[in-house]
MARTIGU-59384 format. One record per residue (C-alpha): x, y, z. Coordinates in Angstrom, 3 decimals. Each point is the difference from the previous one (the first is absolute). Last residue first. Example, Ala and Ser with C-alpha at 12.3 -4.5 7.8 and 13.67 -1.06 7.14 Angstrom:
13.670 | -1.060 | 7.140
-1.370 | -3.440 | 0.660
***
This chain:
77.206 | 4.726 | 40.384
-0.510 | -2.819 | 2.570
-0.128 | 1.027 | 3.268
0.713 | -2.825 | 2.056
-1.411 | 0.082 | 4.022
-2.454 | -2.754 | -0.801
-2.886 | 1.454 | 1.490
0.780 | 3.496 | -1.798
-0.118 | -2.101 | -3.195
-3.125 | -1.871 | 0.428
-1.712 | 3.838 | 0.381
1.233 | 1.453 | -2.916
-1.559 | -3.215 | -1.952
-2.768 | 0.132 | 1.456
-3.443 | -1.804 | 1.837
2.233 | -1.397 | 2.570
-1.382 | -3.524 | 1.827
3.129 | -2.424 | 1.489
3.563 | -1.356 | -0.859
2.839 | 2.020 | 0.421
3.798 | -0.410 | -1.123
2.989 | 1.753 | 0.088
4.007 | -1.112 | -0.925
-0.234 | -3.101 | -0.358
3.533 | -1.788 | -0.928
-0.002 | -1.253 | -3.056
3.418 | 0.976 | -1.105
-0.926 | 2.156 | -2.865
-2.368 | 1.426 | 2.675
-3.482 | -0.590 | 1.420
-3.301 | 1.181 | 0.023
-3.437 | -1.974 | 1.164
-3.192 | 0.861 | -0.343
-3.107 | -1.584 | 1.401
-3.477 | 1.375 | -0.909
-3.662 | 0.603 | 0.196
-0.981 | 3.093 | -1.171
-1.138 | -1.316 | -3.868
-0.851 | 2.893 | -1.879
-2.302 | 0.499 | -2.451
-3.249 | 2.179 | 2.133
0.349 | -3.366 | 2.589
2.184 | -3.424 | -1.347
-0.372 | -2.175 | 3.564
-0.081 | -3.310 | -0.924
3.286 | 0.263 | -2.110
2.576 | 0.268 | 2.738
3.128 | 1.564 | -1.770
3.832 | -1.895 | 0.545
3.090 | 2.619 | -0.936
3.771 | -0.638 | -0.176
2.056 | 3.057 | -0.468
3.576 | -0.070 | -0.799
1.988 | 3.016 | 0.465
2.896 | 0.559 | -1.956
-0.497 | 3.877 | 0.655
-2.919 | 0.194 | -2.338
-2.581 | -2.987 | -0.101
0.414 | -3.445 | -1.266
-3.852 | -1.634 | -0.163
-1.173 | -2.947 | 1.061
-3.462 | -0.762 | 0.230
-2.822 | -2.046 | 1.975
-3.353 | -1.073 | -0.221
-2.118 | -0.703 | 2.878
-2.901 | -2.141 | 1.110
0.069 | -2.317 | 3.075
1.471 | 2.757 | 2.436
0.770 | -0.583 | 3.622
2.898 | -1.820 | 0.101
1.797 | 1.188 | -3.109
-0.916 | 3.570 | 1.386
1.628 | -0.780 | 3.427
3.680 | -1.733 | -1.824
-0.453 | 3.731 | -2.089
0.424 | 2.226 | 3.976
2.620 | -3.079 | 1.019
2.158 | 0.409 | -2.697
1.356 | -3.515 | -1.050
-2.116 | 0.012 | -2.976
1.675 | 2.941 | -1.203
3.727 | -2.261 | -0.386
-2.520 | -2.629 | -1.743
-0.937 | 2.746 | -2.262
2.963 | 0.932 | -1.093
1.840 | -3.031 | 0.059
-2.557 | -1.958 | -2.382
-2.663 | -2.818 | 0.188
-2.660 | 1.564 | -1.325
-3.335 | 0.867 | 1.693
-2.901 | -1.445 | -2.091
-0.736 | 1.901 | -3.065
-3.487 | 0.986 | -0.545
-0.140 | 1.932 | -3.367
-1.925 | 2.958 | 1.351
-3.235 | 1.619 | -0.938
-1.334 | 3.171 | 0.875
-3.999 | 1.604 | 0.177
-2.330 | -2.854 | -1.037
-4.163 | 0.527 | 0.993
-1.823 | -2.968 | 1.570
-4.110 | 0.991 | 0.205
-1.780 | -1.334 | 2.968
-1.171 | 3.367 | 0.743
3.808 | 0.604 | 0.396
3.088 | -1.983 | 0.179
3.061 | 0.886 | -0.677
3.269 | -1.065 | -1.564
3.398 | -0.779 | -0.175
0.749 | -2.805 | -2.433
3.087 | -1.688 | 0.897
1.345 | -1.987 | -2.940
1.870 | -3.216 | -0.837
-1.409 | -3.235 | 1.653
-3.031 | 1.927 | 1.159
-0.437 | 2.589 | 2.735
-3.183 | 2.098 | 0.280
0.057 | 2.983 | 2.225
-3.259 | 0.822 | 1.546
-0.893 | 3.685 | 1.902
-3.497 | -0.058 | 0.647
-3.138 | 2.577 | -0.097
-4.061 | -0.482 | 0.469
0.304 | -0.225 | 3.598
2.081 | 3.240 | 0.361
2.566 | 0.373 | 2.547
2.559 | -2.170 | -2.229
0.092 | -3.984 | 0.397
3.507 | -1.766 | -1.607
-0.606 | -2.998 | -2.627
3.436 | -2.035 | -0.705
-0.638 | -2.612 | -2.555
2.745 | -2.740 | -0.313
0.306 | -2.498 | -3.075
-1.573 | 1.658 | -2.500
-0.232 | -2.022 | -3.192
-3.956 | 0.359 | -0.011
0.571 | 3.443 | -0.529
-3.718 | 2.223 | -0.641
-1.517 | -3.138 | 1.976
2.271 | 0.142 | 2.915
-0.434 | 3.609 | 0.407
-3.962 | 0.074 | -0.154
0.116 | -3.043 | 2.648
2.541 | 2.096 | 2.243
-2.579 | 3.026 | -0.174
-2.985 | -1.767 | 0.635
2.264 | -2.175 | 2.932
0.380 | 3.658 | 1.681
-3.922 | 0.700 | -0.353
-0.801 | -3.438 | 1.727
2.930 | 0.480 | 2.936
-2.116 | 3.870 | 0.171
-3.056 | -1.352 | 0.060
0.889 | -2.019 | 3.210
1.627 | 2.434 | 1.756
-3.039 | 1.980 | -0.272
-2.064 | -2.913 | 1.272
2.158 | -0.863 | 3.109
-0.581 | 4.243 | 0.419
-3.353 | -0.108 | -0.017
0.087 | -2.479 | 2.831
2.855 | 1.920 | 1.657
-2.543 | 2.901 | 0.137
-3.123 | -1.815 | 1.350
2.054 | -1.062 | 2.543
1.309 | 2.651 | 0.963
-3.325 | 2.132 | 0.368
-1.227 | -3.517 | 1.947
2.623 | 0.749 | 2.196
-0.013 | 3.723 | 0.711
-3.423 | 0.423 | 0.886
-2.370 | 1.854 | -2.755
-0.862 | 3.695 | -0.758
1.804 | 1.267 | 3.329
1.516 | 2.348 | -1.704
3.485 | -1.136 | 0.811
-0.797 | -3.655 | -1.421
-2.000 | 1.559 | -3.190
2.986 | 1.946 | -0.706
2.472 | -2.587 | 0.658
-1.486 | -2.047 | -2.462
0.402 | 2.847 | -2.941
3.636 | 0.266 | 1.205
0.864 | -3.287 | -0.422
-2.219 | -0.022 | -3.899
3.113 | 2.818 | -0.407
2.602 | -1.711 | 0.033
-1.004 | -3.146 | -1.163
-1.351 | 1.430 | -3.294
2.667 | 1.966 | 0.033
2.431 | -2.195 | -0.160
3.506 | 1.283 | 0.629
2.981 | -3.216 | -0.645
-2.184 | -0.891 | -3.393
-2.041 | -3.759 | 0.675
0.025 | -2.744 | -2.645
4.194 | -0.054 | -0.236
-0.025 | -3.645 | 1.555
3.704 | 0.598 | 1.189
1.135 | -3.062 | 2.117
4.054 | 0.931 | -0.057
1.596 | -3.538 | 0.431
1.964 | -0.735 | 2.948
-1.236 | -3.090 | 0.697
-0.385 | -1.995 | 3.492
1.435 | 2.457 | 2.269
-1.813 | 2.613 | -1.619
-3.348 | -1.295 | -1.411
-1.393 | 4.035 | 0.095
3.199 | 1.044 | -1.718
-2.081 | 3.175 | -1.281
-1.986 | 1.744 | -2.498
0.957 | 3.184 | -2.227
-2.838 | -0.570 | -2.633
-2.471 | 0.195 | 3.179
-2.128 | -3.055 | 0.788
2.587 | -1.082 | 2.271
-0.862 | 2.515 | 2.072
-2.787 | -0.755 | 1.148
0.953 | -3.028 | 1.526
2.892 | 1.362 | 2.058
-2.177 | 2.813 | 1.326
-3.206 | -1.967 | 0.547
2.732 | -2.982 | 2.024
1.068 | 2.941 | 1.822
-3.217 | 1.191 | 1.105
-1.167 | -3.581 | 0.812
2.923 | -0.498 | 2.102
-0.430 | 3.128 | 1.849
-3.700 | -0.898 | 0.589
1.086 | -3.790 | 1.855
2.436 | 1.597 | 1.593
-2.609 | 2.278 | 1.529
-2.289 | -2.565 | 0.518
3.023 | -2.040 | 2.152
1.291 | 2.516 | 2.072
-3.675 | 0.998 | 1.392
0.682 | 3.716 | 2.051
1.388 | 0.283 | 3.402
3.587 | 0.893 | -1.435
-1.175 | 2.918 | -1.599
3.188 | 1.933 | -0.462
2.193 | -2.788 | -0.416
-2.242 | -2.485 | -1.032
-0.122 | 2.468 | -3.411
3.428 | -0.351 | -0.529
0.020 | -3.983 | 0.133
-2.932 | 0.150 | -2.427
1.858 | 1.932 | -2.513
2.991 | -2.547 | 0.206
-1.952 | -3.128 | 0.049
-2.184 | 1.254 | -2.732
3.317 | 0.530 | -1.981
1.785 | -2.884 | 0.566
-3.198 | -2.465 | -0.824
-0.276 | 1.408 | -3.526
3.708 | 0.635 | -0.399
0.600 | -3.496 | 0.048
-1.732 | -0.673 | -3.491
2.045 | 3.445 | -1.350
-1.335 | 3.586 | -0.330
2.844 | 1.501 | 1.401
2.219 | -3.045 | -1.022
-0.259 | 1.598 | -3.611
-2.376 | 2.888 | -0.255
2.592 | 2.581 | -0.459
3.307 | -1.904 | 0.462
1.408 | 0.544 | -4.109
-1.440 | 2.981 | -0.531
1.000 | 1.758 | 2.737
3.877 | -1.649 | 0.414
-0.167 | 1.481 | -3.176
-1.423 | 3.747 | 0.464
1.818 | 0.680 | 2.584
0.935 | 0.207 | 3.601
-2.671 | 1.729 | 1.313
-1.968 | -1.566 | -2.531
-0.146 | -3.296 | 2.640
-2.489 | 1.888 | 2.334
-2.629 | -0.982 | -2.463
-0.072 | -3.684 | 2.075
-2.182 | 1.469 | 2.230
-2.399 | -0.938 | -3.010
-1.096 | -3.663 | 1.777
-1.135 | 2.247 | 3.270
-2.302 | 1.632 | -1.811
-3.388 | -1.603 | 0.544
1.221 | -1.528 | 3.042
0.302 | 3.469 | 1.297
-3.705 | 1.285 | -1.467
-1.519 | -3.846 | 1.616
1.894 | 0.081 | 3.761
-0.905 | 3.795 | 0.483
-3.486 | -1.175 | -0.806
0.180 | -3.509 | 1.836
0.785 | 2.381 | 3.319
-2.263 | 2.420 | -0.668
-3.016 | -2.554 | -0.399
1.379 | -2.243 | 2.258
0.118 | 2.239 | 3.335
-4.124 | 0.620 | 1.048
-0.735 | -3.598 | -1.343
-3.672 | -0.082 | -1.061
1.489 | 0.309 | -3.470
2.881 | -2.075 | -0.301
-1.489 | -3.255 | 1.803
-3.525 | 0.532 | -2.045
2.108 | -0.760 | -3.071
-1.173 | 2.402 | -3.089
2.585 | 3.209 | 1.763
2.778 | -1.856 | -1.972
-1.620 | 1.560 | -3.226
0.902 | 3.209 | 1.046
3.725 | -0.828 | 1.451
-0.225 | -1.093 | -3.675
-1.092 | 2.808 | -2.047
2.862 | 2.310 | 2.522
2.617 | -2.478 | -1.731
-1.125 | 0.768 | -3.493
-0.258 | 3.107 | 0.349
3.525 | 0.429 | 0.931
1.383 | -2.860 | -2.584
-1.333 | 2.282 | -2.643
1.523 | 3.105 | 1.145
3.302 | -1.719 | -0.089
-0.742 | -1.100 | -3.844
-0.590 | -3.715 | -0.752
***
């Protein structure tokens, strides 16, 4: 999910902590399991530091070990060891207990997202990507903000507000896993050949990205009203085998895409200056025609690379400027 997301999602649960009598008739806990619940919330995303040095080591790291098996228990021991520094009088244990929770919401989450993470890491390090749930929800969002007006009105008490909320929200979730199979069901019957279906979430409820891979062609399409509607095709044609692109598959920024993406299509093309550019395209994403998703990769005669960039640019002027070759 979103930063802003995470947030109010960590103040909703030093909220909800306030149900056990030991947190609320405590004069400490309840600011103590509060600080404990927003940092927990975002302690897996520290990991964001990593596009100071670019976009691939970004991509590549970005909810990996971050958001890891052992990073559940690191984190909460880490938050609540900063805490116990300032408030050492306060209970050790509940507040671990609160920053675990927060980071086990945040992990959970976000696995939901079409991004995902290495939640299994050490044991797999498969991307889990349910794509039911877009990064911003609005519905989640802002149904936060509606229980923290009633809470800081005084219209209710802050844990049974939660409570409520998270109960609404067990049964959004689960309309939205039901609406998401709708839309692989309606895919699967239009091309019973397919053999992968990759369904991205958009901000709107009624409105999915899918791309449809069968033995030979990559339909790119959408979903809307429960309605599939075609936009490209592509021959799908497995990565070859040849010096070009194996020499670009060495590059560290197109190694990250590889990694990360499930559905691309790639291209070579010879470009002026005896400059060979190689080119992979992340289909799940297609917005207003254009597909921002990308990893290029241009070399010389020799096959040395020469510039390369992986990442989101939404044009063509601006690709180039990022990879330092002006192409005329």
């Amino acid at each position: 999910m979103d930063t802003g997301t995470h947030v109010v999602m960590g103040v909703a649960l030093g909220g909800l902590a306030t149900l056990s009598p030991t947190i609320a008739n405590d004069p400490l806990l309840p600011t103590s399991v509060m600080i404990a619940t927003i940092i927990g919330s975002q302690a897996p995303d520290f990991d964001t530091v990593l596009k100071l040095r670019n976009n691939a080591v970004y991509i590549r790291n970005h909810r990996g070990i971050t958001h890891s098996v052992p990073a559940l228990f690191i984190w909460p021991l880490l938050v609540t060891s900063g805490i116990l520094l300032f408030t050492p009088e306060t209970n050790w244990s509940i507040v671990l207990l609160w920053s675990f929770i927060a980071v086990f919401l945040h992990v959970f989450v976000d696995i939901f997202n079409a991004y995902g993470t290495q939640a299994l890491r050490p044991f797999s390090n498969k991307w889990i990507a349910l794509g039911i749930i877009n990064i911003f929800d609005p519905f989640i969002f802002f149904s936060h903000l509606v229980a923290f007006g009633i809470w800081g009105l005084g219209l209710a008490r802050p844990g049974p507000t939660i409570l409520l909320l998270y109960l609404v929200l067990i049964g959004y979730y689960i309309w939205r896993i039901g609406e998401k199979q709708r839309v692989v069901n309606h895919a699967k019957k239009l091309h019973p050949d397919a053999s992968h279906i990759f369904v991205s979430p958009t901000i709107r409820w009624n409105q999915w990205h899918v791309v449809i891979r069968t033995p030979d062609i990559m339909f790119v399409t959408e979903s809307r009203n429960h309605k599939i509607e075609y936009f490209e095709q592509y021959s799908f044609d497995p990565i070859p085998d040849i010096p070009v692109i194996n020499a670009a598959r060495k590059d560290p920024n197109l190694s990250a895409f590889l990694s990360f993406s499930p559905s691309y299509r790639w291209e070579v093309e010879d470009k002026e200056d005896n400059v060979t550019e190689v080119r992979f395209v992340d289909l799940r994403y297609r917005s207003k025609g254009h597909y921002p998703f990308v990893a290029i990769v241009q070399l010389d005669q020799d096959l040395n690379i020469l510039s390369s960039y992986t990442g989101w640019v939404f044009s063509e002027e601006t690709l180039q400027k990022k990879l330092n070759i002006v192409t005329e």
